[in-house]
C-alpha positions in Angstrom: 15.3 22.4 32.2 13.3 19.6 30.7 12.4 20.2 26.5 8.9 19.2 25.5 9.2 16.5 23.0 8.2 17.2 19.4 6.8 13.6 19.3 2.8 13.2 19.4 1.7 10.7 22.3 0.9 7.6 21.2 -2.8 6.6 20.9 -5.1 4.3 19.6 -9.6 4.4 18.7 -9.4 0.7 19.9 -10.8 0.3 23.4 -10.4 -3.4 23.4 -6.6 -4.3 22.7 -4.1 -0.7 23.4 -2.1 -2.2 20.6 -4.8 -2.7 17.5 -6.0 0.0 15.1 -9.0 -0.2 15.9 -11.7 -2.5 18.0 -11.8 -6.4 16.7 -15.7 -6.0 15.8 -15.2 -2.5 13.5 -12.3 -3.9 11.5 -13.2 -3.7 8.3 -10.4 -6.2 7.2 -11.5 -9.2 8.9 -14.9 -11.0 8.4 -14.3 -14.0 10.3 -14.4 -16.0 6.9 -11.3 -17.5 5.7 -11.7 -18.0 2.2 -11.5 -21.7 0.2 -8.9 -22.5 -2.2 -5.1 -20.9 -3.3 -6.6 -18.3 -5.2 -9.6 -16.7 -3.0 -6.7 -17.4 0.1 -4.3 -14.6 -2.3 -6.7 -12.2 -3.1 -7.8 -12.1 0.3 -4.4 -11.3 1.6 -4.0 -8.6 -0.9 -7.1 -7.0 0.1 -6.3 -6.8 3.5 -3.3 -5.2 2.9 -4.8 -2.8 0.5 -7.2 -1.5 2.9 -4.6 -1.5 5.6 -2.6 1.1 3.8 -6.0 3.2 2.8 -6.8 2.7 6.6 -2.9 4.0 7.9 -4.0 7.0 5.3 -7.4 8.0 6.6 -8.3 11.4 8.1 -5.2 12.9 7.3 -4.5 15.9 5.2 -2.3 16.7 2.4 0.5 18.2 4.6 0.5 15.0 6.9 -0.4 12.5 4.1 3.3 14.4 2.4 5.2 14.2 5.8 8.8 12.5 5.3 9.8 9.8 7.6 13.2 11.2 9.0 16.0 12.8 6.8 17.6 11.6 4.7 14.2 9.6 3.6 11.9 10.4 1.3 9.1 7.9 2.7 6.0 9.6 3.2 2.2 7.9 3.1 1.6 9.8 0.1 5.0 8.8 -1.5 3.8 5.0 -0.7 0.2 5.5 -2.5 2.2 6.9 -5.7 4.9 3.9 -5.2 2.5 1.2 -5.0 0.8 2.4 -8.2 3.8 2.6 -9.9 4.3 -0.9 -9.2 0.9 -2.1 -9.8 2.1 -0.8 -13.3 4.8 -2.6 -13.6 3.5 -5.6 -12.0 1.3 -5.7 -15.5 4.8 -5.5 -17.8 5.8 -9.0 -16.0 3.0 -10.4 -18.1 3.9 -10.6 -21.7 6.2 -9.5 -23.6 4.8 -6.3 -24.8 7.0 -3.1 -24.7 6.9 -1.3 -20.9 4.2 0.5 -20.0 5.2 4.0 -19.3 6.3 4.8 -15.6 3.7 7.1 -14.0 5.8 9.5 -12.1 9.2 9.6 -14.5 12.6 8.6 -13.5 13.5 6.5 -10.5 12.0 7.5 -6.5 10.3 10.4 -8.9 7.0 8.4 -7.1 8.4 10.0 -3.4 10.0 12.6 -4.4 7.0 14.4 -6.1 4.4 13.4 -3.3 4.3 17.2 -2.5 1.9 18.4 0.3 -0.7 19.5 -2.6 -4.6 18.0 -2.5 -4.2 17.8 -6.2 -1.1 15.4 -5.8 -3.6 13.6 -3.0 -6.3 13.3 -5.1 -4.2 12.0 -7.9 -2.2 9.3 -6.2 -5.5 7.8 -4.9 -7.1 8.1 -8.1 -4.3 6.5 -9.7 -4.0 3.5 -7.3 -7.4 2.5 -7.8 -6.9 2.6 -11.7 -3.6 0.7 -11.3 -4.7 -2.1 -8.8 -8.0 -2.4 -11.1 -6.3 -2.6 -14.1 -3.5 -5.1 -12.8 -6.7 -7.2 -11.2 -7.9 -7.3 -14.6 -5.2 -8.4 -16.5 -4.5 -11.2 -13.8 -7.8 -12.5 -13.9 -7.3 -13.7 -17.1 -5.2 -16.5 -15.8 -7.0 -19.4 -14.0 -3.7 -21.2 -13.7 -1.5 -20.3 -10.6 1.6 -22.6 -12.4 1.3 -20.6 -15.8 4.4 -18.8 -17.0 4.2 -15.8 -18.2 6.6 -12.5 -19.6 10.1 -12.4 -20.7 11.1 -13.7 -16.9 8.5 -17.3 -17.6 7.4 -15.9 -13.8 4.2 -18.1 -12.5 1.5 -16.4 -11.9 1.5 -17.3 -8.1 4.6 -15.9 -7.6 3.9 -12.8 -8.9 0.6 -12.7 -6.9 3.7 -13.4 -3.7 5.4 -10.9 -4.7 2.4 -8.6 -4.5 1.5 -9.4 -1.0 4.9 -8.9 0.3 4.9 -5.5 -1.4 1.9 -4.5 0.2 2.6 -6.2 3.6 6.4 -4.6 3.8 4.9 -1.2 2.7 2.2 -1.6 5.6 5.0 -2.0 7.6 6.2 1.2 6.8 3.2 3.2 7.0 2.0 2.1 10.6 5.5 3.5 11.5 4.6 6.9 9.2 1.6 7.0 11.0 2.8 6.9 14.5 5.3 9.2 13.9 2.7 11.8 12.1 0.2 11.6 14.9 1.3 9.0 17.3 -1.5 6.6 16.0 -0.8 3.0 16.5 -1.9 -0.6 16.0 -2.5 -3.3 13.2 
């Protein structure tokens, strides 16, 4: 007797390439202009990756967005939008020398574990990733130099704009797996 497998079937909106996200031509992340200078070349990167994870996010509800990975994680798309705000925070305590800002979720992998399959929770953890990655923007725009030193660690700015991109990109790692596994979406 043959089980039916629990897993969805693996699928993809692009028509062009089976293994993309979506079609070359309605990708939202790529504009065909590759930006001048060290600076625009980050933020650009960043961007991308952003809008990667709000795409691997999209059209899903609060029950899939809260969906663990496989036990014993608790990796979930909506435990990623509350980690990456978290960080975004903290990201701004590298910069001087000020006292911590308060963590947003409480004690340590509070950011997965409380990404409970509640809109509220949803609603928040977007709402608070916006204000986080706007905020942390903000501050780092006040730094033209990439080579400037900066918080208790002396970390350069560019590294710390490194550090964000592989954050991002690691975590959009993650979530294309999440994703497949939620609904067997795949691609880019």
């Amino acid at each position: 007797m043959r089980r039916m497998s629990e897993q969805p079937a693996r699928w993809t909106r692009a028509t062009v390439y089976p293994d993309m996200w979506t079609d070359p031509d309605e990708d939202p992340r790529d504009n065909g202009n590759s930006p001048d200078g060290e600076l625009a070349t980050l933020q650009d990167f960043l961007a991308n990756y952003r809008m990667t994870l709000r795409m691997k996010c999209e059209g899903l509800d609060a029950d899939r967005l809260a969906r663990r990975s496989v036990p014993p994680s608790t990796m979930s798309l909506l435990g990623l939008l509350r980690h990456l705000a978290e960080v975004e925070r903290d990201w701004r305590n590298w910069l001087g020398d000020d006292e911590p800002l308060p963590k947003l979720y409480g004690a340590r992998d509070a950011d997965f574990l409380g990404a409970v399959a509640e809109q509220a929770v949803v609603d928040a953890a977007h709402a608070d990733l916006e204000r986080e990655q706007a905020a942390t923007d903000a501050a780092l725009a006040g730094y033209a130099d990439l080579g400037e030193r900066v918080g208790r660690d002396r970390i350069a700015i560019r590294e710390l704009m490194v550090h964000r991109i592989d954050e991002y990109a690691r975590h959009c790692g993650h979530a294309d797996l999440l994703r497949e596994r939620i609904d067997g979406r795949v691609g880019q």
